[in-house]
C-alpha positions as CSV (number, residue, x, y, z in Angstrom):
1,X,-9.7,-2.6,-0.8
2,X,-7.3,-2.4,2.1
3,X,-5.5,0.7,4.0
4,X,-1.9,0.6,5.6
5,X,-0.5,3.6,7.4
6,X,2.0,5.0,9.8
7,X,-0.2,7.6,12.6
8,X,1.5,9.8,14.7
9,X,-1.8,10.2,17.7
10,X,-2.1,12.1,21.0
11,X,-2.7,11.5,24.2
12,X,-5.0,14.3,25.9
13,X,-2.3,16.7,24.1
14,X,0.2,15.6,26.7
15,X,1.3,12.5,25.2
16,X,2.6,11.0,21.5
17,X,1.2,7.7,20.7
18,X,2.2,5.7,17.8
19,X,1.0,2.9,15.5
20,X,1.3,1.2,12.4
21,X,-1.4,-0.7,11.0
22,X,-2.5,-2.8,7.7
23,X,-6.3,-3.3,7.5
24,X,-8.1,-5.4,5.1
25,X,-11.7,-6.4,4.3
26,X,-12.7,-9.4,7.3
27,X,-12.2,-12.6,4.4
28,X,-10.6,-15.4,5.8
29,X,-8.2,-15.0,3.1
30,X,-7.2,-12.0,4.5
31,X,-6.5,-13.1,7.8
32,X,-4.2,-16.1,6.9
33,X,-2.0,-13.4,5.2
34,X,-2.2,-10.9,7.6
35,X,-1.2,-14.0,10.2
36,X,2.1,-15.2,7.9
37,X,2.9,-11.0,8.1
38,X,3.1,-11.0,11.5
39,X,5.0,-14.1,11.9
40,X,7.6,-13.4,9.3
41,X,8.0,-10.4,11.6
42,X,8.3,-12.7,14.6
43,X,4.5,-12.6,16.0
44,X,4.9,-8.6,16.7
45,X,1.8,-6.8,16.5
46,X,-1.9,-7.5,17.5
47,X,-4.0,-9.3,14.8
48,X,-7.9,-7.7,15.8
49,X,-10.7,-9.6,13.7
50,X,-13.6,-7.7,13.7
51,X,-17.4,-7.8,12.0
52,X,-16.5,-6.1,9.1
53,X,-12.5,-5.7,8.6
54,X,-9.3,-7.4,10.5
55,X,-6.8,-5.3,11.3
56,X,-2.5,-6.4,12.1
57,X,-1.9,-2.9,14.4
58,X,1.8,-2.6,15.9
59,X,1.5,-0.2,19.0
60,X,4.2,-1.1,21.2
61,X,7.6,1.2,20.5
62,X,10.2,-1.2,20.8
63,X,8.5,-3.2,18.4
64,X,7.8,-0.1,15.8
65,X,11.4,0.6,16.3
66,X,12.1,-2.8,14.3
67,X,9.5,-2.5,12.1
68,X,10.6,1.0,11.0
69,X,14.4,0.3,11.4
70,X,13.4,-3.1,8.8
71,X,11.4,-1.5,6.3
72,X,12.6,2.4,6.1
73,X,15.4,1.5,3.8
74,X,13.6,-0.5,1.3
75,X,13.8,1.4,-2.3
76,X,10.4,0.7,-2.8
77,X,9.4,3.1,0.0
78,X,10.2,5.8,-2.0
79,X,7.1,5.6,-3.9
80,X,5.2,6.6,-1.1
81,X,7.1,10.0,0.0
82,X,4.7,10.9,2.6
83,X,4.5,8.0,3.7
84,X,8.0,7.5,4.8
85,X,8.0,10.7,5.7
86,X,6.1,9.6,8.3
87,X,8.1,6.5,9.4
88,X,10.8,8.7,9.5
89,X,9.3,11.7,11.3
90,X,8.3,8.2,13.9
91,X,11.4,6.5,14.5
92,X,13.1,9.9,15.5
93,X,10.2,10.9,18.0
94,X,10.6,7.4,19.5
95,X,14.2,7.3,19.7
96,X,14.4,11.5,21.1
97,X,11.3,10.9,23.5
98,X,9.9,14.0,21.7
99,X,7.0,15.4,23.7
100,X,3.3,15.9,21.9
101,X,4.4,20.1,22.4
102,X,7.8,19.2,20.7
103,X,6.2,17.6,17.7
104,X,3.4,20.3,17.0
105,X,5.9,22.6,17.4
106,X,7.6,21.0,14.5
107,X,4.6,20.0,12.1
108,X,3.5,23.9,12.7
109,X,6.8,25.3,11.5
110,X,6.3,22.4,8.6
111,X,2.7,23.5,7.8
112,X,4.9,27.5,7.2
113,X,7.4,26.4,5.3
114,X,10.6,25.6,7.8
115,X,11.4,22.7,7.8
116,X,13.4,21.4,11.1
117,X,13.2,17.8,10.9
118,X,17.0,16.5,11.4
119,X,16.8,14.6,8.3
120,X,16.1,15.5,4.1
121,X,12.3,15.7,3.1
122,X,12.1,12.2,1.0
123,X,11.5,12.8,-2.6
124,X,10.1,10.9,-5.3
125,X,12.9,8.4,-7.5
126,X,12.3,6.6,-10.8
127,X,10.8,3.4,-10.6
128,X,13.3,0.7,-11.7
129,X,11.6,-2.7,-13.0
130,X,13.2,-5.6,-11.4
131,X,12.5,-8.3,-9.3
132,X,12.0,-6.6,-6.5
133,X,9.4,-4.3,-8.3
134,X,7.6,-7.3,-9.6
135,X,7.2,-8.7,-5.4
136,X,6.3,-5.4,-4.4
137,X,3.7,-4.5,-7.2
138,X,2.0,-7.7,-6.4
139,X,1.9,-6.7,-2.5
140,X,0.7,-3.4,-3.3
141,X,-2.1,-5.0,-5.6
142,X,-3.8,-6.9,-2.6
143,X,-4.8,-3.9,-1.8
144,X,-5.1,-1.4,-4.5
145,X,-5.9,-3.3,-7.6
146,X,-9.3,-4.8,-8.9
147,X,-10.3,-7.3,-11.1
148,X,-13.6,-7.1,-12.3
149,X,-16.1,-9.2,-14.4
150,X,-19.0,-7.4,-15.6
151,X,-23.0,-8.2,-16.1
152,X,-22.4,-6.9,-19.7
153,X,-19.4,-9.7,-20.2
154,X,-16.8,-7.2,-20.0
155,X,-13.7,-7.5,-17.7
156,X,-11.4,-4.4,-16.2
157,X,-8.5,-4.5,-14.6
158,X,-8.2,-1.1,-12.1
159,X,-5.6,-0.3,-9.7
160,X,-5.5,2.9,-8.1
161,X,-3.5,5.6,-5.3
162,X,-4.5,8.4,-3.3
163,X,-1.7,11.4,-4.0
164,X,0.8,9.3,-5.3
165,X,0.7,9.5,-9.2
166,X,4.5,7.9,-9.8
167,X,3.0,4.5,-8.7
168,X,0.3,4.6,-11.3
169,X,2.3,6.3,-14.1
170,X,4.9,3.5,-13.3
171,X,2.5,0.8,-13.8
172,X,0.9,2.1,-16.5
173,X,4.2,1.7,-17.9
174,X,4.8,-1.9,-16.6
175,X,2.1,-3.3,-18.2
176,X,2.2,-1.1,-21.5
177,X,-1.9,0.0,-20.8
178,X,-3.3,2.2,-23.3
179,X,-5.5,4.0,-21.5
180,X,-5.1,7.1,-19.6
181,X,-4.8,7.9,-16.1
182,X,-7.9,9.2,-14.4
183,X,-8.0,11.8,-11.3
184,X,-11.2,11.9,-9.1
185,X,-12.5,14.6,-7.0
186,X,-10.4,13.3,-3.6
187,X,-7.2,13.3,-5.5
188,X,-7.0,9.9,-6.3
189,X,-5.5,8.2,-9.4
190,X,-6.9,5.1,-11.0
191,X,-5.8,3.2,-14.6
192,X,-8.3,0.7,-16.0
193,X,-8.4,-1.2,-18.9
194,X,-10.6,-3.6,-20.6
195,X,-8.5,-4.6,-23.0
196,X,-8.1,-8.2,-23.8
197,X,-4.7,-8.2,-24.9
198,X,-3.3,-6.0,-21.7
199,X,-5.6,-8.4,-19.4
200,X,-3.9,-11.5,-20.1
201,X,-0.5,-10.0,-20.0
202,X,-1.4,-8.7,-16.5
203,X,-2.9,-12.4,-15.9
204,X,0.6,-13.7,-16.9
205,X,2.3,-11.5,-14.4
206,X,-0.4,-12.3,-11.5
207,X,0.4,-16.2,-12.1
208,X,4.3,-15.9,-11.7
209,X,4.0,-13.4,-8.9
210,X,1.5,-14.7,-6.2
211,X,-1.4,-12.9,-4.8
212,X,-1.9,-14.7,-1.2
213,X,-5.1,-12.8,-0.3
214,X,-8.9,-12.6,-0.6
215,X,-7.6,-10.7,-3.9
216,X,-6.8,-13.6,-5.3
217,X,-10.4,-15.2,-5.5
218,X,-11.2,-12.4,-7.6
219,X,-8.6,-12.6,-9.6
220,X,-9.2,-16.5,-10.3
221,X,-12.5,-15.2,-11.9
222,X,-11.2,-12.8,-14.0
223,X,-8.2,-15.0,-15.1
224,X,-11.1,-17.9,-16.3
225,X,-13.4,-15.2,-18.2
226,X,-10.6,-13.4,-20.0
227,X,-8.9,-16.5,-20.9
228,X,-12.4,-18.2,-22.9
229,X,-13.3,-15.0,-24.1
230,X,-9.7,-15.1,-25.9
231,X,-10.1,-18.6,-27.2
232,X,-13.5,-17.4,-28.5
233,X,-12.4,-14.4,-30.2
């Protein structure tokens, strides 16, 4: 599984300090696609390999400025609300030199209801399947998808999202799976299915649109199981 996010820190309460980070299981995989990321972004960021993840972490704030300024208009953002929220609420503390006082003061008249951002609360939008959807859903599956071959012989395809139930209902969708959507105890929501039918659509899809990750070592396993057990059947 991976983890990418937009943090808005302090320092000693006096200070804001700001970061953007993706961070991945440590597979060498992983850190040849985390290098091509930073280098289609011209080498910004730090790339930190450590025991048991790697981590690409952009700290410096003319550099967020170009990250954010590059990916805040991208539809597909939109999916994640609270997360560009975030970028949003980050790009104008950066650009205003908002104190750590100024910004509580803000996220405390957030947390009653008053909102005083100089900019609209992002919303939720429909999911439109395009080509752009298809590159994005493949991105977002490095790190939120699974494919799994069981001891039994059974295979599952999972993919899954903390808060954000649109992506899940929209891929659910994508993929015409059956089978409903789950919600665990730490508000997460996660589709599987089994099916062989839905597996090798999904199997079609993976082969068009690249993984370039560890994921994809997984997903070569699964793709060779589902595929004999379909010329068995």
């Amino acid at each position: 599984m991976g983890d990418g996010s937009f943090q808005i820190n302090h320092w000693k309460k006096k200070y804001n300090q700001y970061r953007i980070c993706i961070k991945l299981k440590n597979k060498t995989d992983n850190i040849l696609m985390l290098k091509k990321i930073r280098n289609h972004h011209e080498g910004i960021g730090t790339l930190i390999v450590r025991k048991n993840y790697v981590l690409w972490a952009i700290n410096h704030k003319k550099d967020l400025k170009c990250f954010l300024n590059e990916i805040l208009d991208n539809k597909f953002l939109n999916l994640k609300p609270l997360m560009k929220e975030k970028g949003l609420k980050m790009i104008y503390c950066i650009n205003n030199n908002i104190s750590y006082s100024e910004y509580r003061y803000l996220i405390e008249k957030e947390k009653k209801g008053e909102w005083l951002w100089p900019f609209n609360k992002p919303k939720k939008t429909k999911v439109i399947f395009d080509e752009g959807w298809n590159h994005w859903l493949a991105g977002f599956s490095e790190a939120e998808s699974c494919f799994c071959v069981r001891l039994n012989g059974n295979q599952s395809y999972s993919i899954s999202q903390k808060d954000d139930l649109i992506i899940i209902e929209s891929i659910k969708e994508f993929f015409d799976l059956p089978n409903k959507i789950l919600k665990k105890k730490c508000g997460t929501y996660v589709i599987e299915t089994y099916n062989v039918k839905c597996c090798v659509n999904i199997i079609n899809f993976f082969d068009k649109y690249k993984l370039l990750g560890d994921k994809l070592n997984s997903f070569h396993v699964f793709k060779k199981h589902v595929l004999n057990k379909q010329q068995q059947s």
